[in-house]
N, C-alpha and C positions, 0 to 999 in steps of 0.2 A: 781696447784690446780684448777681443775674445780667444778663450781656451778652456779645451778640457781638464779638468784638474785630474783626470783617471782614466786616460786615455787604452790602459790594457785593458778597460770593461768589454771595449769593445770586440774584443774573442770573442764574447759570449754569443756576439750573433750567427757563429756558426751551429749555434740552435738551430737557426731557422734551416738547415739542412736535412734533420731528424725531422723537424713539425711537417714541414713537404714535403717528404717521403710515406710521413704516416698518413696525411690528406689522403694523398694519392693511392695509398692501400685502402684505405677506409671507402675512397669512390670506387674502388675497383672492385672489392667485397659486396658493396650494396649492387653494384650493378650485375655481378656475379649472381647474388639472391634471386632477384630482381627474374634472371635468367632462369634459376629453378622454377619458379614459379609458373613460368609460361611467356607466352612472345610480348614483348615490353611493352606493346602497342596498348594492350588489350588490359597487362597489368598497371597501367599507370590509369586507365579506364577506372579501372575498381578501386586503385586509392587518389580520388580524385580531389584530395585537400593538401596533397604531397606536394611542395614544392624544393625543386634540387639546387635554386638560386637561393631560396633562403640557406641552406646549410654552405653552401658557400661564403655567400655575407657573413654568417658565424666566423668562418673560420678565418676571413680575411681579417676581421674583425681583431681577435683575437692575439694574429699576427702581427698586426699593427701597435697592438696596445704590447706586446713582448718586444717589439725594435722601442717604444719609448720609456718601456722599465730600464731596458740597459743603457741608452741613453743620458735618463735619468740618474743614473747611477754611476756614469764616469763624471756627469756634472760639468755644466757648461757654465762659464763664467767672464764676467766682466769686467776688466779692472778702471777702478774709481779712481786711484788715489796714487801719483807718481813722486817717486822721489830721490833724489840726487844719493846713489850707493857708494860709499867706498870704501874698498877692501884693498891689499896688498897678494902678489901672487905671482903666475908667471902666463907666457903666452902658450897656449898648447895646441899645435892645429893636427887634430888624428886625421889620420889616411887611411882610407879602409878597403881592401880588395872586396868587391861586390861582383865580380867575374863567376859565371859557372861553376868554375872548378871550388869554391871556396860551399861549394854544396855537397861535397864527398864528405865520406862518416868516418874515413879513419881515425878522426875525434870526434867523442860523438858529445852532442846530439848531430854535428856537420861543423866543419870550420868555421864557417860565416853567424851562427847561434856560440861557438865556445869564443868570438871575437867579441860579441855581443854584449856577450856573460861576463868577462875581462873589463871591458868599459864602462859597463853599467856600475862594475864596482870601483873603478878609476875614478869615478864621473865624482860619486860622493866622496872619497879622498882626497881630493881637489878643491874646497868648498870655496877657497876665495883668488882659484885662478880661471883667468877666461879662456873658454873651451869652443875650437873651431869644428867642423867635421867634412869633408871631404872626400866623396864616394871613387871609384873609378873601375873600370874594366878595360875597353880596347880606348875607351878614352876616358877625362878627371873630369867633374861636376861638384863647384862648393855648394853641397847641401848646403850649410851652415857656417855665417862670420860668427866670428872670434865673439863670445856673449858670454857675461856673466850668470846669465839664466840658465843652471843647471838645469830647473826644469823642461825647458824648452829642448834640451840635449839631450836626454832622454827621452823626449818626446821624437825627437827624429831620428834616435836611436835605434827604437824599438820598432820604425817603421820601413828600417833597409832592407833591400831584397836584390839580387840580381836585375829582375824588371828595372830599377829604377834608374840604367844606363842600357842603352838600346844597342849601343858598339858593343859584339862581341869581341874576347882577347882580353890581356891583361898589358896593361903600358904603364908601366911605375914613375916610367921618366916625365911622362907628361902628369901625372900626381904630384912629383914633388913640385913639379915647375907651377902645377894652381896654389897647393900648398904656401911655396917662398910669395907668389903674388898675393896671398890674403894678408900678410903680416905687416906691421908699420916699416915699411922701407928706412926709414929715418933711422928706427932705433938697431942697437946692434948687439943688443944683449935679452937677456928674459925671455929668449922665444925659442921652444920644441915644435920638433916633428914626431909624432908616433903613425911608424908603418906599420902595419897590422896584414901581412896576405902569406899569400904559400909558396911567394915568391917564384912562382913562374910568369915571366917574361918575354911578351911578344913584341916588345920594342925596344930604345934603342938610345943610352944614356943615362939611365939611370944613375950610373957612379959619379957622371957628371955632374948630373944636377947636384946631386948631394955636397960634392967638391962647390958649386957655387952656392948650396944653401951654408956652408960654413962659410966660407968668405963674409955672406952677410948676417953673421951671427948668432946661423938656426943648428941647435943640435938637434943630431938625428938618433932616435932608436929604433929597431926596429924587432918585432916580432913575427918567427914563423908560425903558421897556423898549420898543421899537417903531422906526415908523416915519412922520412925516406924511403919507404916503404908504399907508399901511395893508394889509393883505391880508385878505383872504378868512380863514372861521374853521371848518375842517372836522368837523362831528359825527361824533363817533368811533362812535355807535352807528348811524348810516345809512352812514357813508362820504362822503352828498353836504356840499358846503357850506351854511352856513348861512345861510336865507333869510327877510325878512319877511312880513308880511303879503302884502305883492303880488307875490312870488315871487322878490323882486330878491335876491342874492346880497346878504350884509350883510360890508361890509369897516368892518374896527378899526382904528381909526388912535392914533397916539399924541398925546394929549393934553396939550401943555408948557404953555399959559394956565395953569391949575389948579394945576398941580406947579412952575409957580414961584411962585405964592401961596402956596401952602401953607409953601415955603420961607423964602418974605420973612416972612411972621408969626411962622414959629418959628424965624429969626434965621439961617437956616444955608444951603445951597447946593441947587442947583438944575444937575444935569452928567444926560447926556446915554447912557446907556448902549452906548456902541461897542466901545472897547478896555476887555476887562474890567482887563488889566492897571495902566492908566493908572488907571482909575475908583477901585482896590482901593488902591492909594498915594493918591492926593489924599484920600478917608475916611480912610486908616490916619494923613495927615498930620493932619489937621482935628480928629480926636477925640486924638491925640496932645496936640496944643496945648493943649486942654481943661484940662490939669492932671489931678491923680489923687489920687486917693483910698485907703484902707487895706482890702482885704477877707480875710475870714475864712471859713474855709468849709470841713466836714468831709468828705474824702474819702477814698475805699479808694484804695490805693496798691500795694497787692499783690493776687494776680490765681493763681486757679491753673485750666488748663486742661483739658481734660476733650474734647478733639478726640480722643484716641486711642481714647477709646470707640467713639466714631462708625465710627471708618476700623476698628477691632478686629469690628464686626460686620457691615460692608460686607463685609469680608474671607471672614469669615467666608457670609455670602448668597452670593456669589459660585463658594465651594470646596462648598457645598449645591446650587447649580446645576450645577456640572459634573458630577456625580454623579447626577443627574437625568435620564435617558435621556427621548427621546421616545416610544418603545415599550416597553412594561411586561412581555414575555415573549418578545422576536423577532419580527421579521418571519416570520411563517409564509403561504405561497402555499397555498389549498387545492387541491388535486386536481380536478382535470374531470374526468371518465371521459368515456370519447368513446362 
């Protein structure tokens, strides 16, 4: 099994955004000089050891060895050594609205980051129950069955996004229904739903589902992400906000009617998403009560790292670039004869 053990390193590649911008400045200035001097033709004549493919190779050079520092530094690894885990706990399968709308600021940093930030501290308050995850927008996708591997839950945590359901809209009812289908049918106790959206609704049963996720044992809580007050919902591919048919700007507001039905059917709670802090204790209280159950479940426990590779050839690009001249034979001036 390969995995990154520090998979947020990789932010840092939006470096390479600044570095090829500055490239690009730096080609556009020398060519600008280039320009004072007289017609290119004539000046590439007189510095006749300049080569502009070498400073390129630098800088690719460069570039390459900064994607394997960062790289090296979430640390890629492989596990050696597996072994039969058991902890006690309960079933948790989170539901997550990943729809447009969950990109409005009226919490900021956006719904879908204060959802994020909520879970991420859930995730470690949990440490020995198995945690599912479950995306949706106009239709439900199980990211994630039900695993003991926190780690791995924060790893597909951190990498939700709208993009990652291609249906627009938001359908809860077909959420809960993936949700009730990841859990053991058999058993009829030990098993959560956490809803997590802003609770608007383009489909059609939601309170249903929930009524049949109690029947089979699953209690529901669910959390608004928002505001009744709503904001504006900015397309990331125009920049402008997003507008209806008749040009009016469309604001998303948070939807509590619904998400506390949904609650009341599947017997559980209905709070408010403000202080994530508060929110992350009152769950960790509520599913604690629940009582617990025996799991089992094979995992790698040892781990061997393979980061110095990465930083070994970085190094390595880097000592190839210095060695690297930008002129391939000297600067040589020709001769004018007057």
């Amino acid at each position: 099994m390969l995995r990154f053990q520090h998979p947020a390193y990789f932010e840092w590649l939006l470096l390479l955004i600044p570095a090829l911008l500055a490239f690009g400045y730096v080609v556009w200035w020398k060519r600008k000089a280039i320009r004072r001097w007289g017609e290119a033709r004539l000046v590439q004549q007189l510095f006749t050891g300049y080569r502009p493919a070498l400073f390129r190779w630098k800088f690719l050079l460069l570039l390459i060895a900064l994607v394997l520092v960062i790289t090296g530094a979430a640390n890629l690894q492989m596990g050696t050594h597996m072994e039969k885990v058991e902890t006690r706990g309960v079933d948790v399968m989170v539901v997550l609205d990943v729809s447009k709308s969950m990109l409005a600021q009226d919490v900021q940093p956006s719904r879908l980051q204060r959802a994020v930030q909520l879970l991420g501290r859930l995730f470690d308050q949990l440490p020995g129950d198995r945690i599912g995850l479950v995306v949706f927008a106009g239709q439900a996708y199980l990211q994630m069955p039900l695993t003991l591997d926190h780690a791995a839950a924060h790893m597909y945590l951190n990498s939700v996004s709208p993009d990652m359901v291609p249906t627009p809209g938001t359908n809860i009812a077909d959420a809960i229904r993936m949700a009730r289908e990841a859990f053991n049918t058999q058993e009829k106790t030990h098993k959560v739903i956490l809803l997590i959206t802003d609770g608007e609704d383009f489909g059609e049963g939601a309170v249903e589902q929930a009524r049949k996720a109690y029947e089979e044992g699953i209690v529901i809580h669910t959390i608004g992400v928002g505001t009744p007050a709503g904001a504006p919902i900015r397309d990331s591919q125009t920049g402008d906000y997003k507008r209806d048919e008749n040009g009016q700007i469309v604001i998303s507001r948070l939807n509590e009617t619904e998400l506390k039905q949904i609650a009341a059917e599947g017997h559980g709670s209905f709070q408010y998403l403000d202080q994530v802090g508060d929110v992350a204790r009152h769950l960790e209280n509520s599913i604690n009560q629940m009582g617990q159950k025996t799991f089992q479940e094979n995992r790698y426990t040892d781990y061997n790292s393979y980061f110095q590779y990465f930083l070994a050839i970085a190094l390595g690009l880097i000592v190839v670039e210095l060695f690297i001249p930008e002129k391939s034979k000297g600067l040589w001036t020709k001769r004018v004869s007057a």
